[in-house]
C-alpha positions in Angstrom: 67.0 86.4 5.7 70.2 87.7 7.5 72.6 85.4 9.0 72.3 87.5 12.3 68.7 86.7 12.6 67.3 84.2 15.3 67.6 80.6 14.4 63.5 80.7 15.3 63.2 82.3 11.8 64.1 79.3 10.3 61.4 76.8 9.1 60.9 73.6 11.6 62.3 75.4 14.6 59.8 76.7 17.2 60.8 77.6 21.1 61.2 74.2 22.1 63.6 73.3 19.3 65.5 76.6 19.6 66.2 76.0 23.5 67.5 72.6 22.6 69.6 74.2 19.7 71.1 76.7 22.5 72.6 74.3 24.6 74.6 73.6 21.8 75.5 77.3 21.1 73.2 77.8 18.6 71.1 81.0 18.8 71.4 82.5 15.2 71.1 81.2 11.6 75.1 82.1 11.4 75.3 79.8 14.3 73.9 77.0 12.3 75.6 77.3 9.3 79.2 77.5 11.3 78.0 74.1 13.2 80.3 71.9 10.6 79.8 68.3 10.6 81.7 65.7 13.7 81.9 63.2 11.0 80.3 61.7 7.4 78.3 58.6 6.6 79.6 57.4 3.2 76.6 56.3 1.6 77.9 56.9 -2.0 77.1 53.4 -3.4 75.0 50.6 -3.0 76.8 47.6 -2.4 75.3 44.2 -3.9 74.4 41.2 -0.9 76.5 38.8 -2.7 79.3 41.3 -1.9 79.1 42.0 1.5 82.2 41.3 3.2 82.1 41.4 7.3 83.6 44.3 9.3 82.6 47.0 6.2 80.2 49.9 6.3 77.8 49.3 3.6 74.6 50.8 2.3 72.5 48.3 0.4 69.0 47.9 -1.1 66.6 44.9 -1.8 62.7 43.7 -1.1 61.9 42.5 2.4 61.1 38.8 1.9 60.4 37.7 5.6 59.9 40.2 8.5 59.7 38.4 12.7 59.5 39.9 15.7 60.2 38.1 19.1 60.9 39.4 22.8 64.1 38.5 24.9 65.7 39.2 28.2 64.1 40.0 31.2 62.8 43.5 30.4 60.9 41.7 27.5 63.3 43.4 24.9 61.3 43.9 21.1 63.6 42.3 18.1 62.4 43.2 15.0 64.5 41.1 11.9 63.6 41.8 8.4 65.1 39.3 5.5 65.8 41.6 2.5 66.9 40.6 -1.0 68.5 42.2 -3.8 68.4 39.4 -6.2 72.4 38.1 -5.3 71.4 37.2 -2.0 69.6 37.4 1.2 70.7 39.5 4.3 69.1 40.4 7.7 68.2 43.6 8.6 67.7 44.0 12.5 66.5 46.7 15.0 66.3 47.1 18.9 63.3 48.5 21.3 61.3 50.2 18.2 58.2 48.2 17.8 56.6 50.7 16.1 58.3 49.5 13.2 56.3 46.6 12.2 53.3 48.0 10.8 55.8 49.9 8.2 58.4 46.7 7.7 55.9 44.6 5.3 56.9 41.8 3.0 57.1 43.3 -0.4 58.4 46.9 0.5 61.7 48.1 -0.8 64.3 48.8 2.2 67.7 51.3 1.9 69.8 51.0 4.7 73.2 51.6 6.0 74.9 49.5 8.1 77.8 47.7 9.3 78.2 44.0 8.0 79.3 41.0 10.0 77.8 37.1 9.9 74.3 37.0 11.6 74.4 35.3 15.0 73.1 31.6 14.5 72.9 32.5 11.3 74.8 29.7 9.8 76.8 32.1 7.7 73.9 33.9 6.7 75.3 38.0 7.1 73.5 40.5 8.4 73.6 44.2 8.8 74.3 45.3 12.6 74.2 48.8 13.9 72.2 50.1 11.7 72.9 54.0 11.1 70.1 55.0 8.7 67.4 53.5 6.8 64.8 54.5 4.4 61.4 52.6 3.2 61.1 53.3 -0.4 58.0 54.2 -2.3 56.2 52.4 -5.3 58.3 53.4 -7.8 60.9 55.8 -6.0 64.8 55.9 -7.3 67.1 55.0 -4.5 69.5 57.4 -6.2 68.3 60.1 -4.3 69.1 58.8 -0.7 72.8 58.1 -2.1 75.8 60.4 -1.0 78.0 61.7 1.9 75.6 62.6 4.5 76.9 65.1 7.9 76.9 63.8 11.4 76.6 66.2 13.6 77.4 66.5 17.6 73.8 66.1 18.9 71.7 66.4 22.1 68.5 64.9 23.3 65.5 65.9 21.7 67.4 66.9 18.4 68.7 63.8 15.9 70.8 63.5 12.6 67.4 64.2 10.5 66.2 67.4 12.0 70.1 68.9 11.6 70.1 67.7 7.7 66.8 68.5 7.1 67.4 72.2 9.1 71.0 72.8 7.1 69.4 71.8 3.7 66.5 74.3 4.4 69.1 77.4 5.7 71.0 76.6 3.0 68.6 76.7 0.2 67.1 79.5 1.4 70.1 81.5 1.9 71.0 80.5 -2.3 67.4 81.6 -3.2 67.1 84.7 -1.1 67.3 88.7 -1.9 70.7 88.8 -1.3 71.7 86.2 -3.7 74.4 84.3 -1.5 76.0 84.1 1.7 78.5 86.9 2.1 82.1 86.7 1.3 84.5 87.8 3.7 87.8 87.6 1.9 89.2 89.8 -0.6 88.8 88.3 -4.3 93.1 88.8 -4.4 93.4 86.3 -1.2 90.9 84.0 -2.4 92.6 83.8 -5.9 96.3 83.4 -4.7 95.9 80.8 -2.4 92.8 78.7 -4.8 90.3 78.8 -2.5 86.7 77.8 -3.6 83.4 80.8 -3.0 82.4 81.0 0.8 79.1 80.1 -0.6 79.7 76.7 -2.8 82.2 75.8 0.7 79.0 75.9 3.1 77.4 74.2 1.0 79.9 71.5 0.4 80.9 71.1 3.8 77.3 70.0 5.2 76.5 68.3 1.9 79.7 67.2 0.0 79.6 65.2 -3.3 83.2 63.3 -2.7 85.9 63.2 -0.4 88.2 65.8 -2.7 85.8 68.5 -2.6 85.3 68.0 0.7 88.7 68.5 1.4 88.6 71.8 -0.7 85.5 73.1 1.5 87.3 72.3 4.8 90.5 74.4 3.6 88.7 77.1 2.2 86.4 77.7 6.0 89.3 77.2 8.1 91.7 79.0 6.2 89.1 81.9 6.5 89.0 81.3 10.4 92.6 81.6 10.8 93.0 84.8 8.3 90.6 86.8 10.1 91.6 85.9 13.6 96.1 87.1 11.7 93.9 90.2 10.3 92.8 91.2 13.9 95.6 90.7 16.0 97.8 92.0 13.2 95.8 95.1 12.9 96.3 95.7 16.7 100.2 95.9 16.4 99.7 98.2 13.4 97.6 100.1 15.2 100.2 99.9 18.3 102.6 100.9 15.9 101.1 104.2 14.0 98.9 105.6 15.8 99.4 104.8 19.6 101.9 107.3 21.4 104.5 105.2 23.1 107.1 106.1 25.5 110.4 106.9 24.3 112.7 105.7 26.8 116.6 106.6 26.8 119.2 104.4 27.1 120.6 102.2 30.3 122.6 105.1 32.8 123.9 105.0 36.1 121.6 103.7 38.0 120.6 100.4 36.1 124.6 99.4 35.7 124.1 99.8 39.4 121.5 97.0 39.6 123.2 94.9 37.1 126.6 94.9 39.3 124.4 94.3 42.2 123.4 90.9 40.9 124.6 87.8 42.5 125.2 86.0 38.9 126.2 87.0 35.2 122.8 86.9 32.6 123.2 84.2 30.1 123.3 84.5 26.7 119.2 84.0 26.5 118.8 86.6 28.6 121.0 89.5 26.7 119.7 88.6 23.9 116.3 88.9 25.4 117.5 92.4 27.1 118.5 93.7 23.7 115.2 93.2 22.7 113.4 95.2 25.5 115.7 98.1 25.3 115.6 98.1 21.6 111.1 98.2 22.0 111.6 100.7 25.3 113.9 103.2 23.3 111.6 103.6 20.7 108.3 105.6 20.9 106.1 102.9 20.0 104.7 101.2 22.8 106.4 98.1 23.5 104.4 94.6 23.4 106.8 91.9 24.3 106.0 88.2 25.5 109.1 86.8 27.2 108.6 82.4 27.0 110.9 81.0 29.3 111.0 77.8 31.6 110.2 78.2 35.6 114.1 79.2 36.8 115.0 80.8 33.5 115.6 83.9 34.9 112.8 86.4 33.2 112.0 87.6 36.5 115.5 89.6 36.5 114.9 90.7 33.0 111.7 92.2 34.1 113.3 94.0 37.5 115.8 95.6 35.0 113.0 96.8 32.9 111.5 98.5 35.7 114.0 100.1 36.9 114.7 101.2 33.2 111.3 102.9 32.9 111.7 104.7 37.0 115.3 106.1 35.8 113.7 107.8 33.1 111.1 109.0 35.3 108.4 106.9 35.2 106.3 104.7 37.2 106.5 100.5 36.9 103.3 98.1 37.6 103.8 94.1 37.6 100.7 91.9 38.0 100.9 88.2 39.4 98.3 85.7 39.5 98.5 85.1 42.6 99.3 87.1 46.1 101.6 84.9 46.9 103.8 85.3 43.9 103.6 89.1 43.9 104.7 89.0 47.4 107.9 86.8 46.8 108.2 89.7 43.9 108.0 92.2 46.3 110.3 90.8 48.8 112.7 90.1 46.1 112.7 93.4 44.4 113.0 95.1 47.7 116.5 92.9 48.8 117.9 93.4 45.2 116.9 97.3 45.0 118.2 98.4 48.4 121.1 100.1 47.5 119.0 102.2 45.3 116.5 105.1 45.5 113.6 103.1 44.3 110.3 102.9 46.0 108.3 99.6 45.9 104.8 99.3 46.9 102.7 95.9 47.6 99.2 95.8 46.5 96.8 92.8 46.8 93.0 92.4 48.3 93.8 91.6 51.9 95.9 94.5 52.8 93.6 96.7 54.9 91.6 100.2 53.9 93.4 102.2 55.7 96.5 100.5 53.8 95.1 100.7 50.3 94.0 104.3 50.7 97.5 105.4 51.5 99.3 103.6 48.7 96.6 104.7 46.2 97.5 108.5 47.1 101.2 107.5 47.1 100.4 105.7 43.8 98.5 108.4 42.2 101.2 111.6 43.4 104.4 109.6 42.4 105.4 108.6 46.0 105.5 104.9 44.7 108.1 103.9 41.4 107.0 100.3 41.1 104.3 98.7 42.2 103.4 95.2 42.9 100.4 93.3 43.2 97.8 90.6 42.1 94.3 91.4 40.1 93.9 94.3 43.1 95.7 96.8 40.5 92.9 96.4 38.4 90.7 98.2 40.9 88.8 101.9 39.9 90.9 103.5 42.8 94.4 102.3 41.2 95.7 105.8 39.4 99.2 106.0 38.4 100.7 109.7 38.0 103.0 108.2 35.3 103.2 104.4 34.3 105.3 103.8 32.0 106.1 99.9 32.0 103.5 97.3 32.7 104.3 93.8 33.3 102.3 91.0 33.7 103.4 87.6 34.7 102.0 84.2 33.6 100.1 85.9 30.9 97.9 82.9 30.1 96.4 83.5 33.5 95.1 86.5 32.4 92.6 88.1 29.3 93.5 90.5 26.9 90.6 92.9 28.3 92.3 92.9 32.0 95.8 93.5 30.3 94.6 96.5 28.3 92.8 97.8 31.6 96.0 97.8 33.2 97.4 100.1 30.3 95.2 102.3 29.9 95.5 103.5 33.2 98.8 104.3 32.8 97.3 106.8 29.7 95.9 109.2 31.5 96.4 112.6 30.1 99.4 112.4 28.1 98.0 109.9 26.4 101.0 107.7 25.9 100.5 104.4 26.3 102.8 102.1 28.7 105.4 99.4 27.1 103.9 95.7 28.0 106.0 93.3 28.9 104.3 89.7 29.3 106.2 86.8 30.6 105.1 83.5 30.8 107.0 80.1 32.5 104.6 77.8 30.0 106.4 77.6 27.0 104.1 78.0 24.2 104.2 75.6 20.6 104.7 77.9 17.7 101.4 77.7 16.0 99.7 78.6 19.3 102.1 81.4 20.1 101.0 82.6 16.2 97.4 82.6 17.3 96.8 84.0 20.5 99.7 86.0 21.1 99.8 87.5 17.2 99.7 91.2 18.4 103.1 90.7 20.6 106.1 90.4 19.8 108.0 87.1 21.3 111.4 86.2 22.5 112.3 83.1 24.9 114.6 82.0 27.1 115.5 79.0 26.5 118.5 78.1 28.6 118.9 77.8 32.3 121.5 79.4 34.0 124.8 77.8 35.1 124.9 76.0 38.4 121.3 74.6 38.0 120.8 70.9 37.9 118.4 68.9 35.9 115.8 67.0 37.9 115.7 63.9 37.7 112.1 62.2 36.7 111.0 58.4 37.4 107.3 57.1 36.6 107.1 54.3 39.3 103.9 52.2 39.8 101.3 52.9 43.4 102.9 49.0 45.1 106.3 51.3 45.2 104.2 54.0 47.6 106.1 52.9 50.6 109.8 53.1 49.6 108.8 56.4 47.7 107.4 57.8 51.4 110.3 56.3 53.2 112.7 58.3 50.9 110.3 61.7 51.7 111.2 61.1 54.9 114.9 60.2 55.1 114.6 63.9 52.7 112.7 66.0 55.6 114.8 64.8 58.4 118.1 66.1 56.3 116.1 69.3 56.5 115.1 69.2 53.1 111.6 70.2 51.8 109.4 67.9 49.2 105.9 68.7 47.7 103.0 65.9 47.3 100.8 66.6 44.5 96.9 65.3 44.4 94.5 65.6 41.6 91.2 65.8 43.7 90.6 68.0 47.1 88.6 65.5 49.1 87.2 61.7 48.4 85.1 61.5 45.4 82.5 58.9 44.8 82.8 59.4 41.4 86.6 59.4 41.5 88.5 56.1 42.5 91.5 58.2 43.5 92.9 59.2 46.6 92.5 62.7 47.6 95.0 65.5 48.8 93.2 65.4 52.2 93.7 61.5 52.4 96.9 61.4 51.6 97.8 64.5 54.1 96.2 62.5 56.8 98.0 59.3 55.3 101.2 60.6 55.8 100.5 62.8 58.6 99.6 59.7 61.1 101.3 56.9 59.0 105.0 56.8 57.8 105.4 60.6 58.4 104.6 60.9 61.9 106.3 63.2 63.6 107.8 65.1 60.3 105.7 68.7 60.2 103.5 68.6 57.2 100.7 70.8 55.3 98.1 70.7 52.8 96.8 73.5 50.7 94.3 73.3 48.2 91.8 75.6 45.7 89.2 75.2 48.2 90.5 76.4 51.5 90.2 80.4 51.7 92.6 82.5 50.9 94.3 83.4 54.2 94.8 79.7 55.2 96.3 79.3 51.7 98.9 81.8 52.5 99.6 80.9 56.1 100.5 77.4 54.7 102.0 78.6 51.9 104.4 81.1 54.2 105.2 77.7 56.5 106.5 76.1 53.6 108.8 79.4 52.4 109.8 79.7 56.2 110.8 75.7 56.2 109.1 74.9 59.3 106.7 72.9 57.1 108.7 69.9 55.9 106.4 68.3 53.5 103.3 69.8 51.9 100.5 68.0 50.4 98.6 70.1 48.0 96.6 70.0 44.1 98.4 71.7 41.7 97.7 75.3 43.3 101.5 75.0 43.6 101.7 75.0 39.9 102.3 79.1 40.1 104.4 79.1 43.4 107.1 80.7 45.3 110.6 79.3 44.9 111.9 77.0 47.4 115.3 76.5 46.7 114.9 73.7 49.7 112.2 71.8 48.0 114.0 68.7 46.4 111.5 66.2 45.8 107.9 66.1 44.0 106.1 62.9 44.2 102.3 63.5 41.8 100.0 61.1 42.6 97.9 59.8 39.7 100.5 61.6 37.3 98.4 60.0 34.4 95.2 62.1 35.3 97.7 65.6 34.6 98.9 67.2 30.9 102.4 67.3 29.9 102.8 70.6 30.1 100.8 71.1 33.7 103.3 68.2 35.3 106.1 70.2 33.4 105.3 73.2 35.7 105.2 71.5 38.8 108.2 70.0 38.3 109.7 73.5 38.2 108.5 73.4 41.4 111.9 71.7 42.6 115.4 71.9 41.1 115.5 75.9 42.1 118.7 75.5 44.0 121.9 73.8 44.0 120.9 70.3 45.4 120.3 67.1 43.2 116.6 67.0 43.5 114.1 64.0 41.9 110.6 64.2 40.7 108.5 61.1 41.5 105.3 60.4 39.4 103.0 57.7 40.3 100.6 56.2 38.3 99.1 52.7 37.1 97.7 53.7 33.9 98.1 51.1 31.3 96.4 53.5 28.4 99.3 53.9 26.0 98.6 58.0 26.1 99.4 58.1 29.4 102.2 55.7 29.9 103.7 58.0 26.5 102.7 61.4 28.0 104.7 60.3 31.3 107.7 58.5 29.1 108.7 61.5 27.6 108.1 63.9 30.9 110.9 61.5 32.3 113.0 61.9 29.0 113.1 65.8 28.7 113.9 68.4 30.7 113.0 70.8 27.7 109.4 72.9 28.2 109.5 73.8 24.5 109.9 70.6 23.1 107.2 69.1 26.0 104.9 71.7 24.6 104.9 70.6 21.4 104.4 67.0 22.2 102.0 68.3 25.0 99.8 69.9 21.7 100.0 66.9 19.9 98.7 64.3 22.6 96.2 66.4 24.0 95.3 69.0 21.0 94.7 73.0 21.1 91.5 73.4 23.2 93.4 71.0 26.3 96.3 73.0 25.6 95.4 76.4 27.2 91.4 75.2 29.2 89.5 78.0 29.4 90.8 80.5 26.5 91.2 84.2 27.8 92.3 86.0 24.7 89.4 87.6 23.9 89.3 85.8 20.1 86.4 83.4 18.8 87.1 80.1 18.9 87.8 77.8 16.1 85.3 75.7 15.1 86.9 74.6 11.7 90.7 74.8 12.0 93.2 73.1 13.7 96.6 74.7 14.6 98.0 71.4 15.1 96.9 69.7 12.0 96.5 72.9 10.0 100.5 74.5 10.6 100.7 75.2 6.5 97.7 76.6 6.6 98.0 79.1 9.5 101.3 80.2 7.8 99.8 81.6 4.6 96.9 83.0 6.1 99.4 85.0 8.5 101.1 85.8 5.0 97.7 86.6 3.3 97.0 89.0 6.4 100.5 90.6 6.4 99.4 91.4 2.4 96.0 93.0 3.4 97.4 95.3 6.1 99.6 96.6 2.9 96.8 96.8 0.2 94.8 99.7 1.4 91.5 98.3 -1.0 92.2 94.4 1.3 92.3 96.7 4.3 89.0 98.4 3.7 87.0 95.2 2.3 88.1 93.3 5.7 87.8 96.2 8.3 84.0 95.9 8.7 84.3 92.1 8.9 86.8 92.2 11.5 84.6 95.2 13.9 81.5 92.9 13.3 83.0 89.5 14.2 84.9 90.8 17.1 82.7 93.4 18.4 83.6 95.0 21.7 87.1 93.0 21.7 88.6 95.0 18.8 85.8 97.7 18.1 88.4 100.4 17.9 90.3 98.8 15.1 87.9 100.8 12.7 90.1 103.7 13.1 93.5 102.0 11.7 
């Protein structure tokens, strides 16, 4: 039996059971075995009757003495109640909806069950043990003993209950102790699993379905998940090695005429952040190992400049620049941008995206491909087969979360091509990103952050205000848009749910529109609406002849607006921290006092803290952090797009020690060349296509 093997190989579980099993994820016995326990069910002891005390989970024991079954309600409900005793006292046992119970619960038979107790209703004192979780009739002469312990819950689905999983898990597990290959496989090296006193991979498995007490149970968990978080440290550390050693970089020389050009040309000095950060690009860019730098910095932080300076870095030393938005209409704010600020210069700039026309797109890819073009701008359109750069030599991508490691590393490699030397990377990102998480997805770059804004911006202003204030908020909108100024009103749904109480972007544009906006020129954009429209609206907004535009949080990755001063979020409680953080950076981009308005009438004490502290700090680091710890890892990022296995074990929020020394244990492996090759296979087989090359290292 192999772990790979179909979960249909395993006793008890034909088609029907494995389809049910796949909804869940599981389609092989490793699957299984990885599918760790939600909770526990301490049945450990058997409590006496006379001890029962209300409120408490309690397994207990005794001889049905009465059993009664009645109907109620107007369905004609069944009520089965046994009496049991244990010989200190009496208590009632019932169950709902299962008459086929009766013919089994007969006076004399011994009964185990788990329960919670409370005083029986009309009961006159007598207790009784409600919501029941498991029971077992006992056989003449059959120990209890044996149904006593810490029994697995696990997250289920219809069709599949808590007895088939233990039943299943006992059965993999035994067979996996008593099979040819003696155990289930280790994957860390004996010197990491010695140093940091971490029990077998085999005796953990076993521990964590079926655990004896709550201390080894605590050993199990820290022995799987610090094995989760070493392997994922192993493979993204192995890809900077490999970056490192064996991956021909470009070898850039240092800053000349033409970038003290660009830097004179700015309108402003760089803050201290931002040298700092620029030391650190020049210092990766003027060595030959490839650069992979994340840059962290809050909307308006000004990474945008330190990415125009690296491109024209890379085009004075003769090479060819590519940056990559999420959207068109960021790359095209880029483009315009780059274009004013590189005027006085002989750089070329080209715009690429999916709605320029053939004719277009043919004539920049020749351009592209003969060195006509030294930077080049576009959205997910660079990604294309035709896209051949004659010599790229920085790529940079922005809002790097919007984007997976695999479309990044098809990016770079087509900067390759026959030299073979490999394009520095520059990521930035305007969502600050919590330590631990930075350590786990983004382990194969190297990080800086900009964490000051620069002089002359103000801090906006935040107020949580309740939906009766709706009006004065609107009137204020409006006093805003006939100054001239700009203000952007942020839904969480498209259109009227049935489902969703809420109002929608499209009733509040028509709302405002025909009601206390009249008159003032408005817009609404939204996920929905193709992508032309989008950027018509989007353009209105830019060019200021709309006033006010109503939109979901497409807006979250926008152009600037220096104009805009004045987001009011609708239902502010139904957004994360760190998503309302990013539309607020929607505003506050120029010199005018601007205020950020979130409505809500939540009374959940998450939401009402989430939106306290939003109003509190100005800070996207620290909102991060506190963003993680409301909302935990999987919220944080949605949809992960780094190409690495999810945990199913660890926790990066609760598990910070632990992620530390298995970075540390990984860092030891890549310098113990007998570590290196007992991991190496692990690593190719668990991450297959994602990191097949790291074989080679």
């Amino acid at each position: 039996m192999k772990l790979s093997d179909s979960i249909q190989t395993l006793k008890g579980v034909g088609p029907k059971k494995a389809r049910l099993l796949a909804r869940l994820g599981i389609v092989s016995l490793e699957d299984l075995l990885t599918y760790y326990p939600r909770s526990y069910e301490d049945q450990s002891a058997v409590t006496p009757i006379a001890q029962l005390v209300p409120g408490e989970r309690v397994t207990v024991a005794g001889v049905i003495a009465q059993v009664a079954e009645k109907q109620a309600g107007r369905r004609r409900m069944t009520i089965l109640t046994v009496v049991i005793g244990d010989g200190t006292g009496y208590v009632r046992v019932t169950w709902f909806n299962q008459p086929f119970l009766k013919n089994k619960l007969q006076a004399g038979r011994r009964l185990f069950v788990t329960g919670k107790a409370a005083y029986a209703y009309g009961g006159r004192g007598q207790m009784e043990i409600s919501q029941v979780q498991s029971y077992v009739l006992l056989e003449d002469g059959e120990d209890g003993a044996s149904h006593l312990g810490i029994f697995p819950v696990y997250a289920s689905t219809d069709g599949l209950n808590q007895t088939f999983f233990r039943k299943a898990m006992r059965t993999l597990l035994d067979s996996l102790a008593n099979g040819a290959d003696g155990e289930i496989p280790e994957v860390l090296p004996e010197s990491v699993a010695a140093r940091y006193h971490l029990m077998a991979r085999c005796i953990a498995f076993q521990t964590i379905h079926f655990p004896k007490n709550a201390e080894e149970l605590q050993a199990a968990r820290r022995r799987l998940a610090f094995e989760e978080l070493y392997l994922i440290q192993c493979g993204l550390l192995l890809l900077k090695k490999q970056a490192r050693e064996q991956q021909q970089g470009i070898r850039h020389l240092a800053s000349s005429t033409m970038l003290r050009q660009v830097l004179a040309g700015l309108p402003f000095s760089l803050t201290d952040d931002q040298k700092q950060v620029w030391r650190e690009i020049c210092r990766d860019m003027e060595s030959d190992v490839p650069m992979r730098r994340l840059v962290q910095g809050d909307v308006g932080s000004g990474k945008t400049v330190l990415a125009l300076l690296a491109l024209v870095k890379t085009v004075e030393n003769g090479f060819q620049g590519a940056i990559m938005a999420p959207t068109e209409i960021l790359a095209r704010q880029h483009f315009e941008t780059f274009t004013k600020q590189l005027s006085g210069t002989p750089i070329r700039v080209g715009f690429l995206s999916g709605h320029i026309t053939a004719k277009e797109k043919r004539d920049l890819y020749a351009r592209i491909a003969s060195h006509d073009v030294d930077i080049v701008i576009g959205t997910h359109a660079l990604l294309q087969a035709g896209v051949q750069f004659a010599a790229l030599g920085l790529v940079v991508t922005d809002e790097q979360h919007r984007f997976g490691v695999t479309q990044r590393a098809t990016l770079e490699q087509q900067g390759a091509g026959q030299s073979m030397r490999l394009p520095d990377v520059f990521v930035m990102t305007a969502t600050p990103i919590p330590r631990t998480m930075t350590l786990t997805v983004y382990g194969d770059l190297d990080v800086s952050q900009v964490r000051h804004l620069p002089p002359g911006r103000k801090p906006v202003r935040t107020f949580v205000r309740t939906t009766d204030r709706r009006p004065l908020i609107y009137k204020y909108v409006r006093t805003q848009a006939e100054a001239g100024r700009q203000s952007y009103v942020v839904c969480p749904l498209v259109e009227q749910s049935d489902e969703e109480d809420l109002p929608s972007a499209e009733e509040v544009y028509d709302e405002l529109r025909y009601g206390i906006l009249r008159g003032i020129p408005c817009g609404l954009v939204h996920g929905r609406m193709k992508d032309a429209e989008k950027e018509a609206v989007m353009q209105a907004f830019y060019e200021n002849r709309i006033r006010v535009l109503v939109s979901t949080t497409v807006i979250e990755v926008g152009v600037n607006v220096p104009n805009a001063t004045t987001l009011v979020v609708e239902h502010a409680d139904r957004f994360g921290l760190a998503q309302l953080h990013q539309l607020r950076g929607r505003i506050g981009r120029g010199s005018l006092a601007s205020y950020c308005i979130l409505v809500s009438d939540s009374r959940t004490d998450t939401a009402r803290e989430r939106l306290s502290i939003l109003a509190a700090t100005q800070d996207g680091f620290q909102l991060a952090e506190e963003d993680l710890r409301l909302r935990g890892p999987g919220q944080f990022f949605g949809a992960r797009q780094h190409g690495l296995p999810d945990l199913k074990i660890a926790d990066v929020l609760r598990d910070t020690d632990l992620l530390l020394d298995a970075r540390q244990a990984a860092q030891d492996t890549l310098g113990s060349k007998e570590d290196l090759s007992f991991v190496r296979p692990i690593l190719a087989s668990l991450y297959q296509e994602q990191f097949e090359h790291i074989t080679d290292v």
